[in-house]
C-alpha positions as CSV (number, residue, x, y, z in Angstrom):
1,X,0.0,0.0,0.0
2,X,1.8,3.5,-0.9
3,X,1.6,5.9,2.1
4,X,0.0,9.5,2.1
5,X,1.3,12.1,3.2
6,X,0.0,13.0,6.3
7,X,-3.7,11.5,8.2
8,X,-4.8,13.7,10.4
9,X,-6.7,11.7,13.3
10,X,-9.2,13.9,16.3
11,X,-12.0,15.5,15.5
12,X,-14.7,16.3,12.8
13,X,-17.7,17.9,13.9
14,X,-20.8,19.1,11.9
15,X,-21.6,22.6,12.9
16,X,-24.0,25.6,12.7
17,X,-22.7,29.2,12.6
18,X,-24.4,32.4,13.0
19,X,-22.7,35.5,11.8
20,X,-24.2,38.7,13.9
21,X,-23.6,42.2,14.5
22,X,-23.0,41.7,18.4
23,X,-22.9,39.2,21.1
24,X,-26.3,38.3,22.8
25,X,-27.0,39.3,26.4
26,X,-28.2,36.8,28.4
27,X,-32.0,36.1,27.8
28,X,-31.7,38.1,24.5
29,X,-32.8,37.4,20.9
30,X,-30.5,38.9,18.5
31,X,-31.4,38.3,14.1
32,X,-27.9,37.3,12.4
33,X,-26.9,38.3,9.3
34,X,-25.6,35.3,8.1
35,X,-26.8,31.5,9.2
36,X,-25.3,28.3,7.7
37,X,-24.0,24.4,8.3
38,X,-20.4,23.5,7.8
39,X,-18.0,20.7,8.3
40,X,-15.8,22.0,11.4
41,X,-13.1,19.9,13.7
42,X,-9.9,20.7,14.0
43,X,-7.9,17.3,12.7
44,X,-10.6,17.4,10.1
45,X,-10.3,21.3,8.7
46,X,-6.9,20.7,8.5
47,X,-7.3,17.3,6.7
48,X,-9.1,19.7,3.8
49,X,-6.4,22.5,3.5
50,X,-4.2,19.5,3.2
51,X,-6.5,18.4,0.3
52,X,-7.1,22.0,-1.0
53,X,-3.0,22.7,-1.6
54,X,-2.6,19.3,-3.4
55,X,-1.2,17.0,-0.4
56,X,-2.3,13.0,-0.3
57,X,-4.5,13.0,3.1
58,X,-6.5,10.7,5.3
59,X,-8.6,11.2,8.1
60,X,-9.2,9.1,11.3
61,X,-11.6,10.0,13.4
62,X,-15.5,8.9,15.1
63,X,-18.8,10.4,14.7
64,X,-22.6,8.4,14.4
65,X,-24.1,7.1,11.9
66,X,-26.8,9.6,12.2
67,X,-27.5,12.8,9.9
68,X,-24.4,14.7,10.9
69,X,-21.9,12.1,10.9
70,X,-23.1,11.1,6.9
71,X,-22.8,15.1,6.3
72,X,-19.3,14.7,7.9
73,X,-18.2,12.0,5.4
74,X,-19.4,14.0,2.7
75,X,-17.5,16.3,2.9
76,X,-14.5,15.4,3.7
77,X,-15.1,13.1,0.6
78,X,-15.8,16.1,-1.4
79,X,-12.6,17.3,-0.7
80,X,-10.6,14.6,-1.7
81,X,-9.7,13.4,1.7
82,X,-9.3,9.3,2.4
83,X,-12.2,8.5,4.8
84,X,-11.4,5.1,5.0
85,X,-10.4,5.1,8.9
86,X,-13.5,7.1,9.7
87,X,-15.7,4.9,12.1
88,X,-19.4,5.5,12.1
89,X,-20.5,4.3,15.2
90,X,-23.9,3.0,15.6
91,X,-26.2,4.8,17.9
92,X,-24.0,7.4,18.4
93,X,-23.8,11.3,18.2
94,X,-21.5,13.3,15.7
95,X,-19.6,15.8,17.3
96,X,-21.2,19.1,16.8
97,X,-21.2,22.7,17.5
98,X,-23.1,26.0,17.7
99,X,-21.2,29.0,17.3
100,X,-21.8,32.3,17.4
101,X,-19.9,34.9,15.6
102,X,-19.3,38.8,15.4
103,X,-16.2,40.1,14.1
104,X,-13.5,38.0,15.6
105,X,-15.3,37.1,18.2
106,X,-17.0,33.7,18.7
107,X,-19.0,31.6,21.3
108,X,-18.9,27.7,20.8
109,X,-21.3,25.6,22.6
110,X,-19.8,21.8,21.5
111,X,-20.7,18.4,21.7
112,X,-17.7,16.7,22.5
113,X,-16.1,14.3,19.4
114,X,-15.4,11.2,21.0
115,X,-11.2,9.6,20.5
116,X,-10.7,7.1,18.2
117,X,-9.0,3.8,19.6
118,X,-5.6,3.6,19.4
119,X,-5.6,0.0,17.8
120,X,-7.7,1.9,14.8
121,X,-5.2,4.1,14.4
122,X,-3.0,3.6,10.5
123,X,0.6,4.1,12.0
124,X,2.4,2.7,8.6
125,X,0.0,4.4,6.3
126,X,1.3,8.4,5.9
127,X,4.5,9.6,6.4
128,X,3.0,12.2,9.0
129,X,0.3,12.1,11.5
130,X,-1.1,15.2,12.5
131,X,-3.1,15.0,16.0
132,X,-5.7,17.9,18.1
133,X,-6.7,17.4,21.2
134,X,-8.9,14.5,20.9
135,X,-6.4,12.4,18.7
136,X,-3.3,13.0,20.9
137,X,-3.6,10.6,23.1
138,X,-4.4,7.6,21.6
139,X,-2.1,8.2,18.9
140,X,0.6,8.4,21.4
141,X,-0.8,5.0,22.7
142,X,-0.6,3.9,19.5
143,X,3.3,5.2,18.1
144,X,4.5,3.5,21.5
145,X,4.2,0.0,19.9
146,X,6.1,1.1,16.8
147,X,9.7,-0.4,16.8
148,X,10.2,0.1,13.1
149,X,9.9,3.3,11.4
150,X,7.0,5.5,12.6
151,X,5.3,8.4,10.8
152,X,6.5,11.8,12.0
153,X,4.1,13.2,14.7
154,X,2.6,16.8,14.6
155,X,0.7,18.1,17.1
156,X,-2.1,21.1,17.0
157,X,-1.8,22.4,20.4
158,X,-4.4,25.3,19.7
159,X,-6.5,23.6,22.0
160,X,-5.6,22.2,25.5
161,X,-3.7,18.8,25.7
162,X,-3.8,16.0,28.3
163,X,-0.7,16.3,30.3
164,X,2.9,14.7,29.8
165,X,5.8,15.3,28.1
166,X,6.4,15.8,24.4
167,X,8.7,12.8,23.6
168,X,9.0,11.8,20.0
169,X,6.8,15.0,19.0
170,X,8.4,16.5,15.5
171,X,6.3,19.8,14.8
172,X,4.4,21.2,18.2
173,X,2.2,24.1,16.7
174,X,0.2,25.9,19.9
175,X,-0.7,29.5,20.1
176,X,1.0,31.9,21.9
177,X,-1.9,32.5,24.0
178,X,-2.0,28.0,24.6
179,X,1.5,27.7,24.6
180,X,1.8,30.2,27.8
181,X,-1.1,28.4,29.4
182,X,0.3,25.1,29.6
183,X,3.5,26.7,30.8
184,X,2.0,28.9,33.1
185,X,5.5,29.6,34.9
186,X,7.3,30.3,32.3
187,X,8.3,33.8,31.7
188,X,6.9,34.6,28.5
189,X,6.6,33.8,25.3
190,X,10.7,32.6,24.3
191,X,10.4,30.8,27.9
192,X,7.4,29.0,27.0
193,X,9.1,27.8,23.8
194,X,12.0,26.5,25.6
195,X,9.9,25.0,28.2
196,X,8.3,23.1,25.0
197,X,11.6,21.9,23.4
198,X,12.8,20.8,27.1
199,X,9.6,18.6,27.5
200,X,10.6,16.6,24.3
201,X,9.0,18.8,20.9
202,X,11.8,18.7,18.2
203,X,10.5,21.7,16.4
204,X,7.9,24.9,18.3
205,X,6.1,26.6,15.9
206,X,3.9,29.3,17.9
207,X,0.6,30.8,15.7
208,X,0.1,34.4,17.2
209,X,-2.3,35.4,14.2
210,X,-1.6,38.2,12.6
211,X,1.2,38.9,14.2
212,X,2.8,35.8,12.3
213,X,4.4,32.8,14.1
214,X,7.8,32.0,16.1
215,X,9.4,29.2,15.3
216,X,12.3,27.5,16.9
217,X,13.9,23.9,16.7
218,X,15.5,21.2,13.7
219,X,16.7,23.5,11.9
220,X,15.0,26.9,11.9
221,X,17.2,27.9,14.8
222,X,18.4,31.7,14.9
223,X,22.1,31.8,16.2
224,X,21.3,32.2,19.6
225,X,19.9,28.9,20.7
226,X,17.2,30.7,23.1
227,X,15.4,32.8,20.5
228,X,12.6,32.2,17.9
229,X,12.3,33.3,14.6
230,X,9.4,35.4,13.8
231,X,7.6,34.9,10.2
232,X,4.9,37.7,9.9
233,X,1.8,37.5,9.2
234,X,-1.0,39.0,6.6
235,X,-3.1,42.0,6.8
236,X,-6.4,41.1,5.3
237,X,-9.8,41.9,4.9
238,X,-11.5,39.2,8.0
239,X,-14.9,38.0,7.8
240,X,-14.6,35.4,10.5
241,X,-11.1,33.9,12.2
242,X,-13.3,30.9,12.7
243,X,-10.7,27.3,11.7
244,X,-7.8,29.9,11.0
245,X,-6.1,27.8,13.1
246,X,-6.6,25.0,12.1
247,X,-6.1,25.6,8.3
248,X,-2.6,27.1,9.5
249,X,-1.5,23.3,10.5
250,X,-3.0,21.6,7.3
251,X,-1.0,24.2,5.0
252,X,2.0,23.9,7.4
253,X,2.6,20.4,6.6
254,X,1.1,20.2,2.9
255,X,4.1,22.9,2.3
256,X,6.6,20.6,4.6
257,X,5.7,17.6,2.8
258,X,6.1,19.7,-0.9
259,X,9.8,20.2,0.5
260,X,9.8,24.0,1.9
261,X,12.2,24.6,4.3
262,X,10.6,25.2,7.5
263,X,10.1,29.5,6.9
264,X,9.1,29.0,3.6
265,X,6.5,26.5,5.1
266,X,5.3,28.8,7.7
267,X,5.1,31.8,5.7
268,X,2.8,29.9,3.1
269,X,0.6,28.6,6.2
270,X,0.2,32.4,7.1
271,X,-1.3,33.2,3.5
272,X,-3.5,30.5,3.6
273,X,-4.9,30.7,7.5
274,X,-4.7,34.8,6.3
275,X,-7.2,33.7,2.9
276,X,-9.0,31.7,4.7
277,X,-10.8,34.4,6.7
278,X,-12.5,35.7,3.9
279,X,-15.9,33.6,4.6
280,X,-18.0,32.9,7.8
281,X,-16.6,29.4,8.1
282,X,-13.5,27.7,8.5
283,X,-13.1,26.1,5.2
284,X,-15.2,27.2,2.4
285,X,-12.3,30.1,1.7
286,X,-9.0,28.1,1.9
287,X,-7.3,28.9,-1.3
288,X,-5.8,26.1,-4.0
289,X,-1.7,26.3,-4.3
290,X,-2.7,28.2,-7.9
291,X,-4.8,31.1,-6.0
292,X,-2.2,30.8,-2.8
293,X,1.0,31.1,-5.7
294,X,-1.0,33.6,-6.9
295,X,-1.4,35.8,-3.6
296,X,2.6,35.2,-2.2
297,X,3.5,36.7,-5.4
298,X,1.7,39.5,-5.3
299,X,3.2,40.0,-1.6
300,X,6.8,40.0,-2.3
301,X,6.8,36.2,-3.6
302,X,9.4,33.3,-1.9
303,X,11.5,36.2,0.6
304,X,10.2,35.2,4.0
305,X,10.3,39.1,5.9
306,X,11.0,37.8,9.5
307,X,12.7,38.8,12.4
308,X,14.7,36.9,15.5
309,X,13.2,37.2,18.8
310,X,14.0,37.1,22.0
């Protein structure tokens, strides 16, 4: 069986998002401007931009068999993504999620997605895994059986992890604002990092929105061994942040698997997280590598403008 590139294994939930002009009081009815159903999760979302920018992906995950989880499948078939781990678990419920919008601010009231066994999990199938929160763990359960060669593991840390180290972690991408809350003694953001690449993560790469992303690790290092790299980010016009995050890691390894050096690769996953704000949801904007080729051109092309932090 030839490998893909990368599964992504956590969650895929089917969601309903309401755009409006302001947050709802408590006990108030507010009209929204914009109401609509879209695929959401973040293993899944970044299992399409994966798809969108031409990588070979997979997606492992659980939801029901009922209404939503069929909508789920569709549409990560649509999208080209491998669905053939998916499990559709009989009398169950999909994951799903009803978020409120306005501006960049957002209110999510979720339905847990339930984590996929870790004896279900495809650890010879893709030379990357890429994990959130709900696939961390048993995908760690899983890799610990592998004495061969293993997949690479990357790991969205947008969302809070179960606790442990990071051994055998290749790409840890968290926030800024994540990263300092599981470090909460660290002092700041360059402490946080190192805190990260002490607990075991080969390679930090820190998503601070537009503001860019810090990387540090492998071999994105700056001279001095305790500061990041900073790749700016893209000053666009934003309908809705909503799965920016989450695109970010699905273009950060389709451009890693393409053979970018590790700038290159983050600066291509801020255009496409940037683009991908242009609609309500998280996934209906992400651009194709022609429209994203199309937009680093027109902002200064392969130069990655960055700075060294510290």
């Amino acid at each position: 069986m030839s490998q893909l590139d990368v599964i992504c294994v956590g969650s895929a939930t089917d969601d309903v998002i309401a755009s409006v002009a302001r947050m709802p009081r408590a006990d108030e009815r507010v009209v929204a401007t914009s109401f609509l159903g879209a695929g959401g999760g973040p293993a899944a979302t970044a299992a399409v931009a994966l798809a969108r920018l031409g990588a070979s992906v997979g997606f492992c995950g659980v939801v029901g068999d009922d209404d939503a989880g069929l909508r789920v499948r569709a549409s990560l078939e649509r999208e080209g993504v491998d669905v053939r781990w998916l499990t559709m678990v009989p009398g169950s419920r999909t994951a799903q999620s009803s978020i409120i919008v306005s501006g960049e601010s957002r209110a999510i009231v979720a339905w847990p997605a339930a984590e996929p066994a870790a004896a279900d999990i495809p650890v010879d199938a893709s030379r990357w895994l890429h994990v959130d929160q709900s696939g961390f763990a048993p995908v760690r359960a899983a890799l610990s059986g592998v004495t061969d060669v293993r997949p690479r593991l990357s790991v969205d840390a947008g969302n809070p992890l179960p606790p442990g180290d990071l051994a055998d972690v290749d790409l840890f991408v968290p926030s800024v604002s994540s990263l300092l809350t599981r470090y909460p003694a660290s002092a700041g953001r360059e402490a946080a990092i190192t805190a990260a690449l002490t607990d075991g993560a080969r390679v930090v790469v820190a998503t601070d929105g537009s503001g860019g992303a810090y990387l540090r690790g492998g071999d994105s290092s700056a001279a001095d061994a305790d500061a990041s790299i900073c790749v700016e980010g893209f000053d666009v016009p934003v309908v809705s942040t909503l799965g920016a995050g989450d695109v970010f890691h699905g273009a950060l390894l389709a451009a890693l698997v393409a053979g970018d050096a590790l700038p290159q690769a983050v600066r291509s996953a801020n255009a496409v997280a940037a683009l991908s704000c242009r609609a309500l949801d998280g996934r209906s904007a992400i651009p194709r590598r022609d429209e994203l080729a199309d937009f680093l051109n027109a902002h200064g092309g392969v130069a990655v403008p960055m700075t060294v932090t510290t």
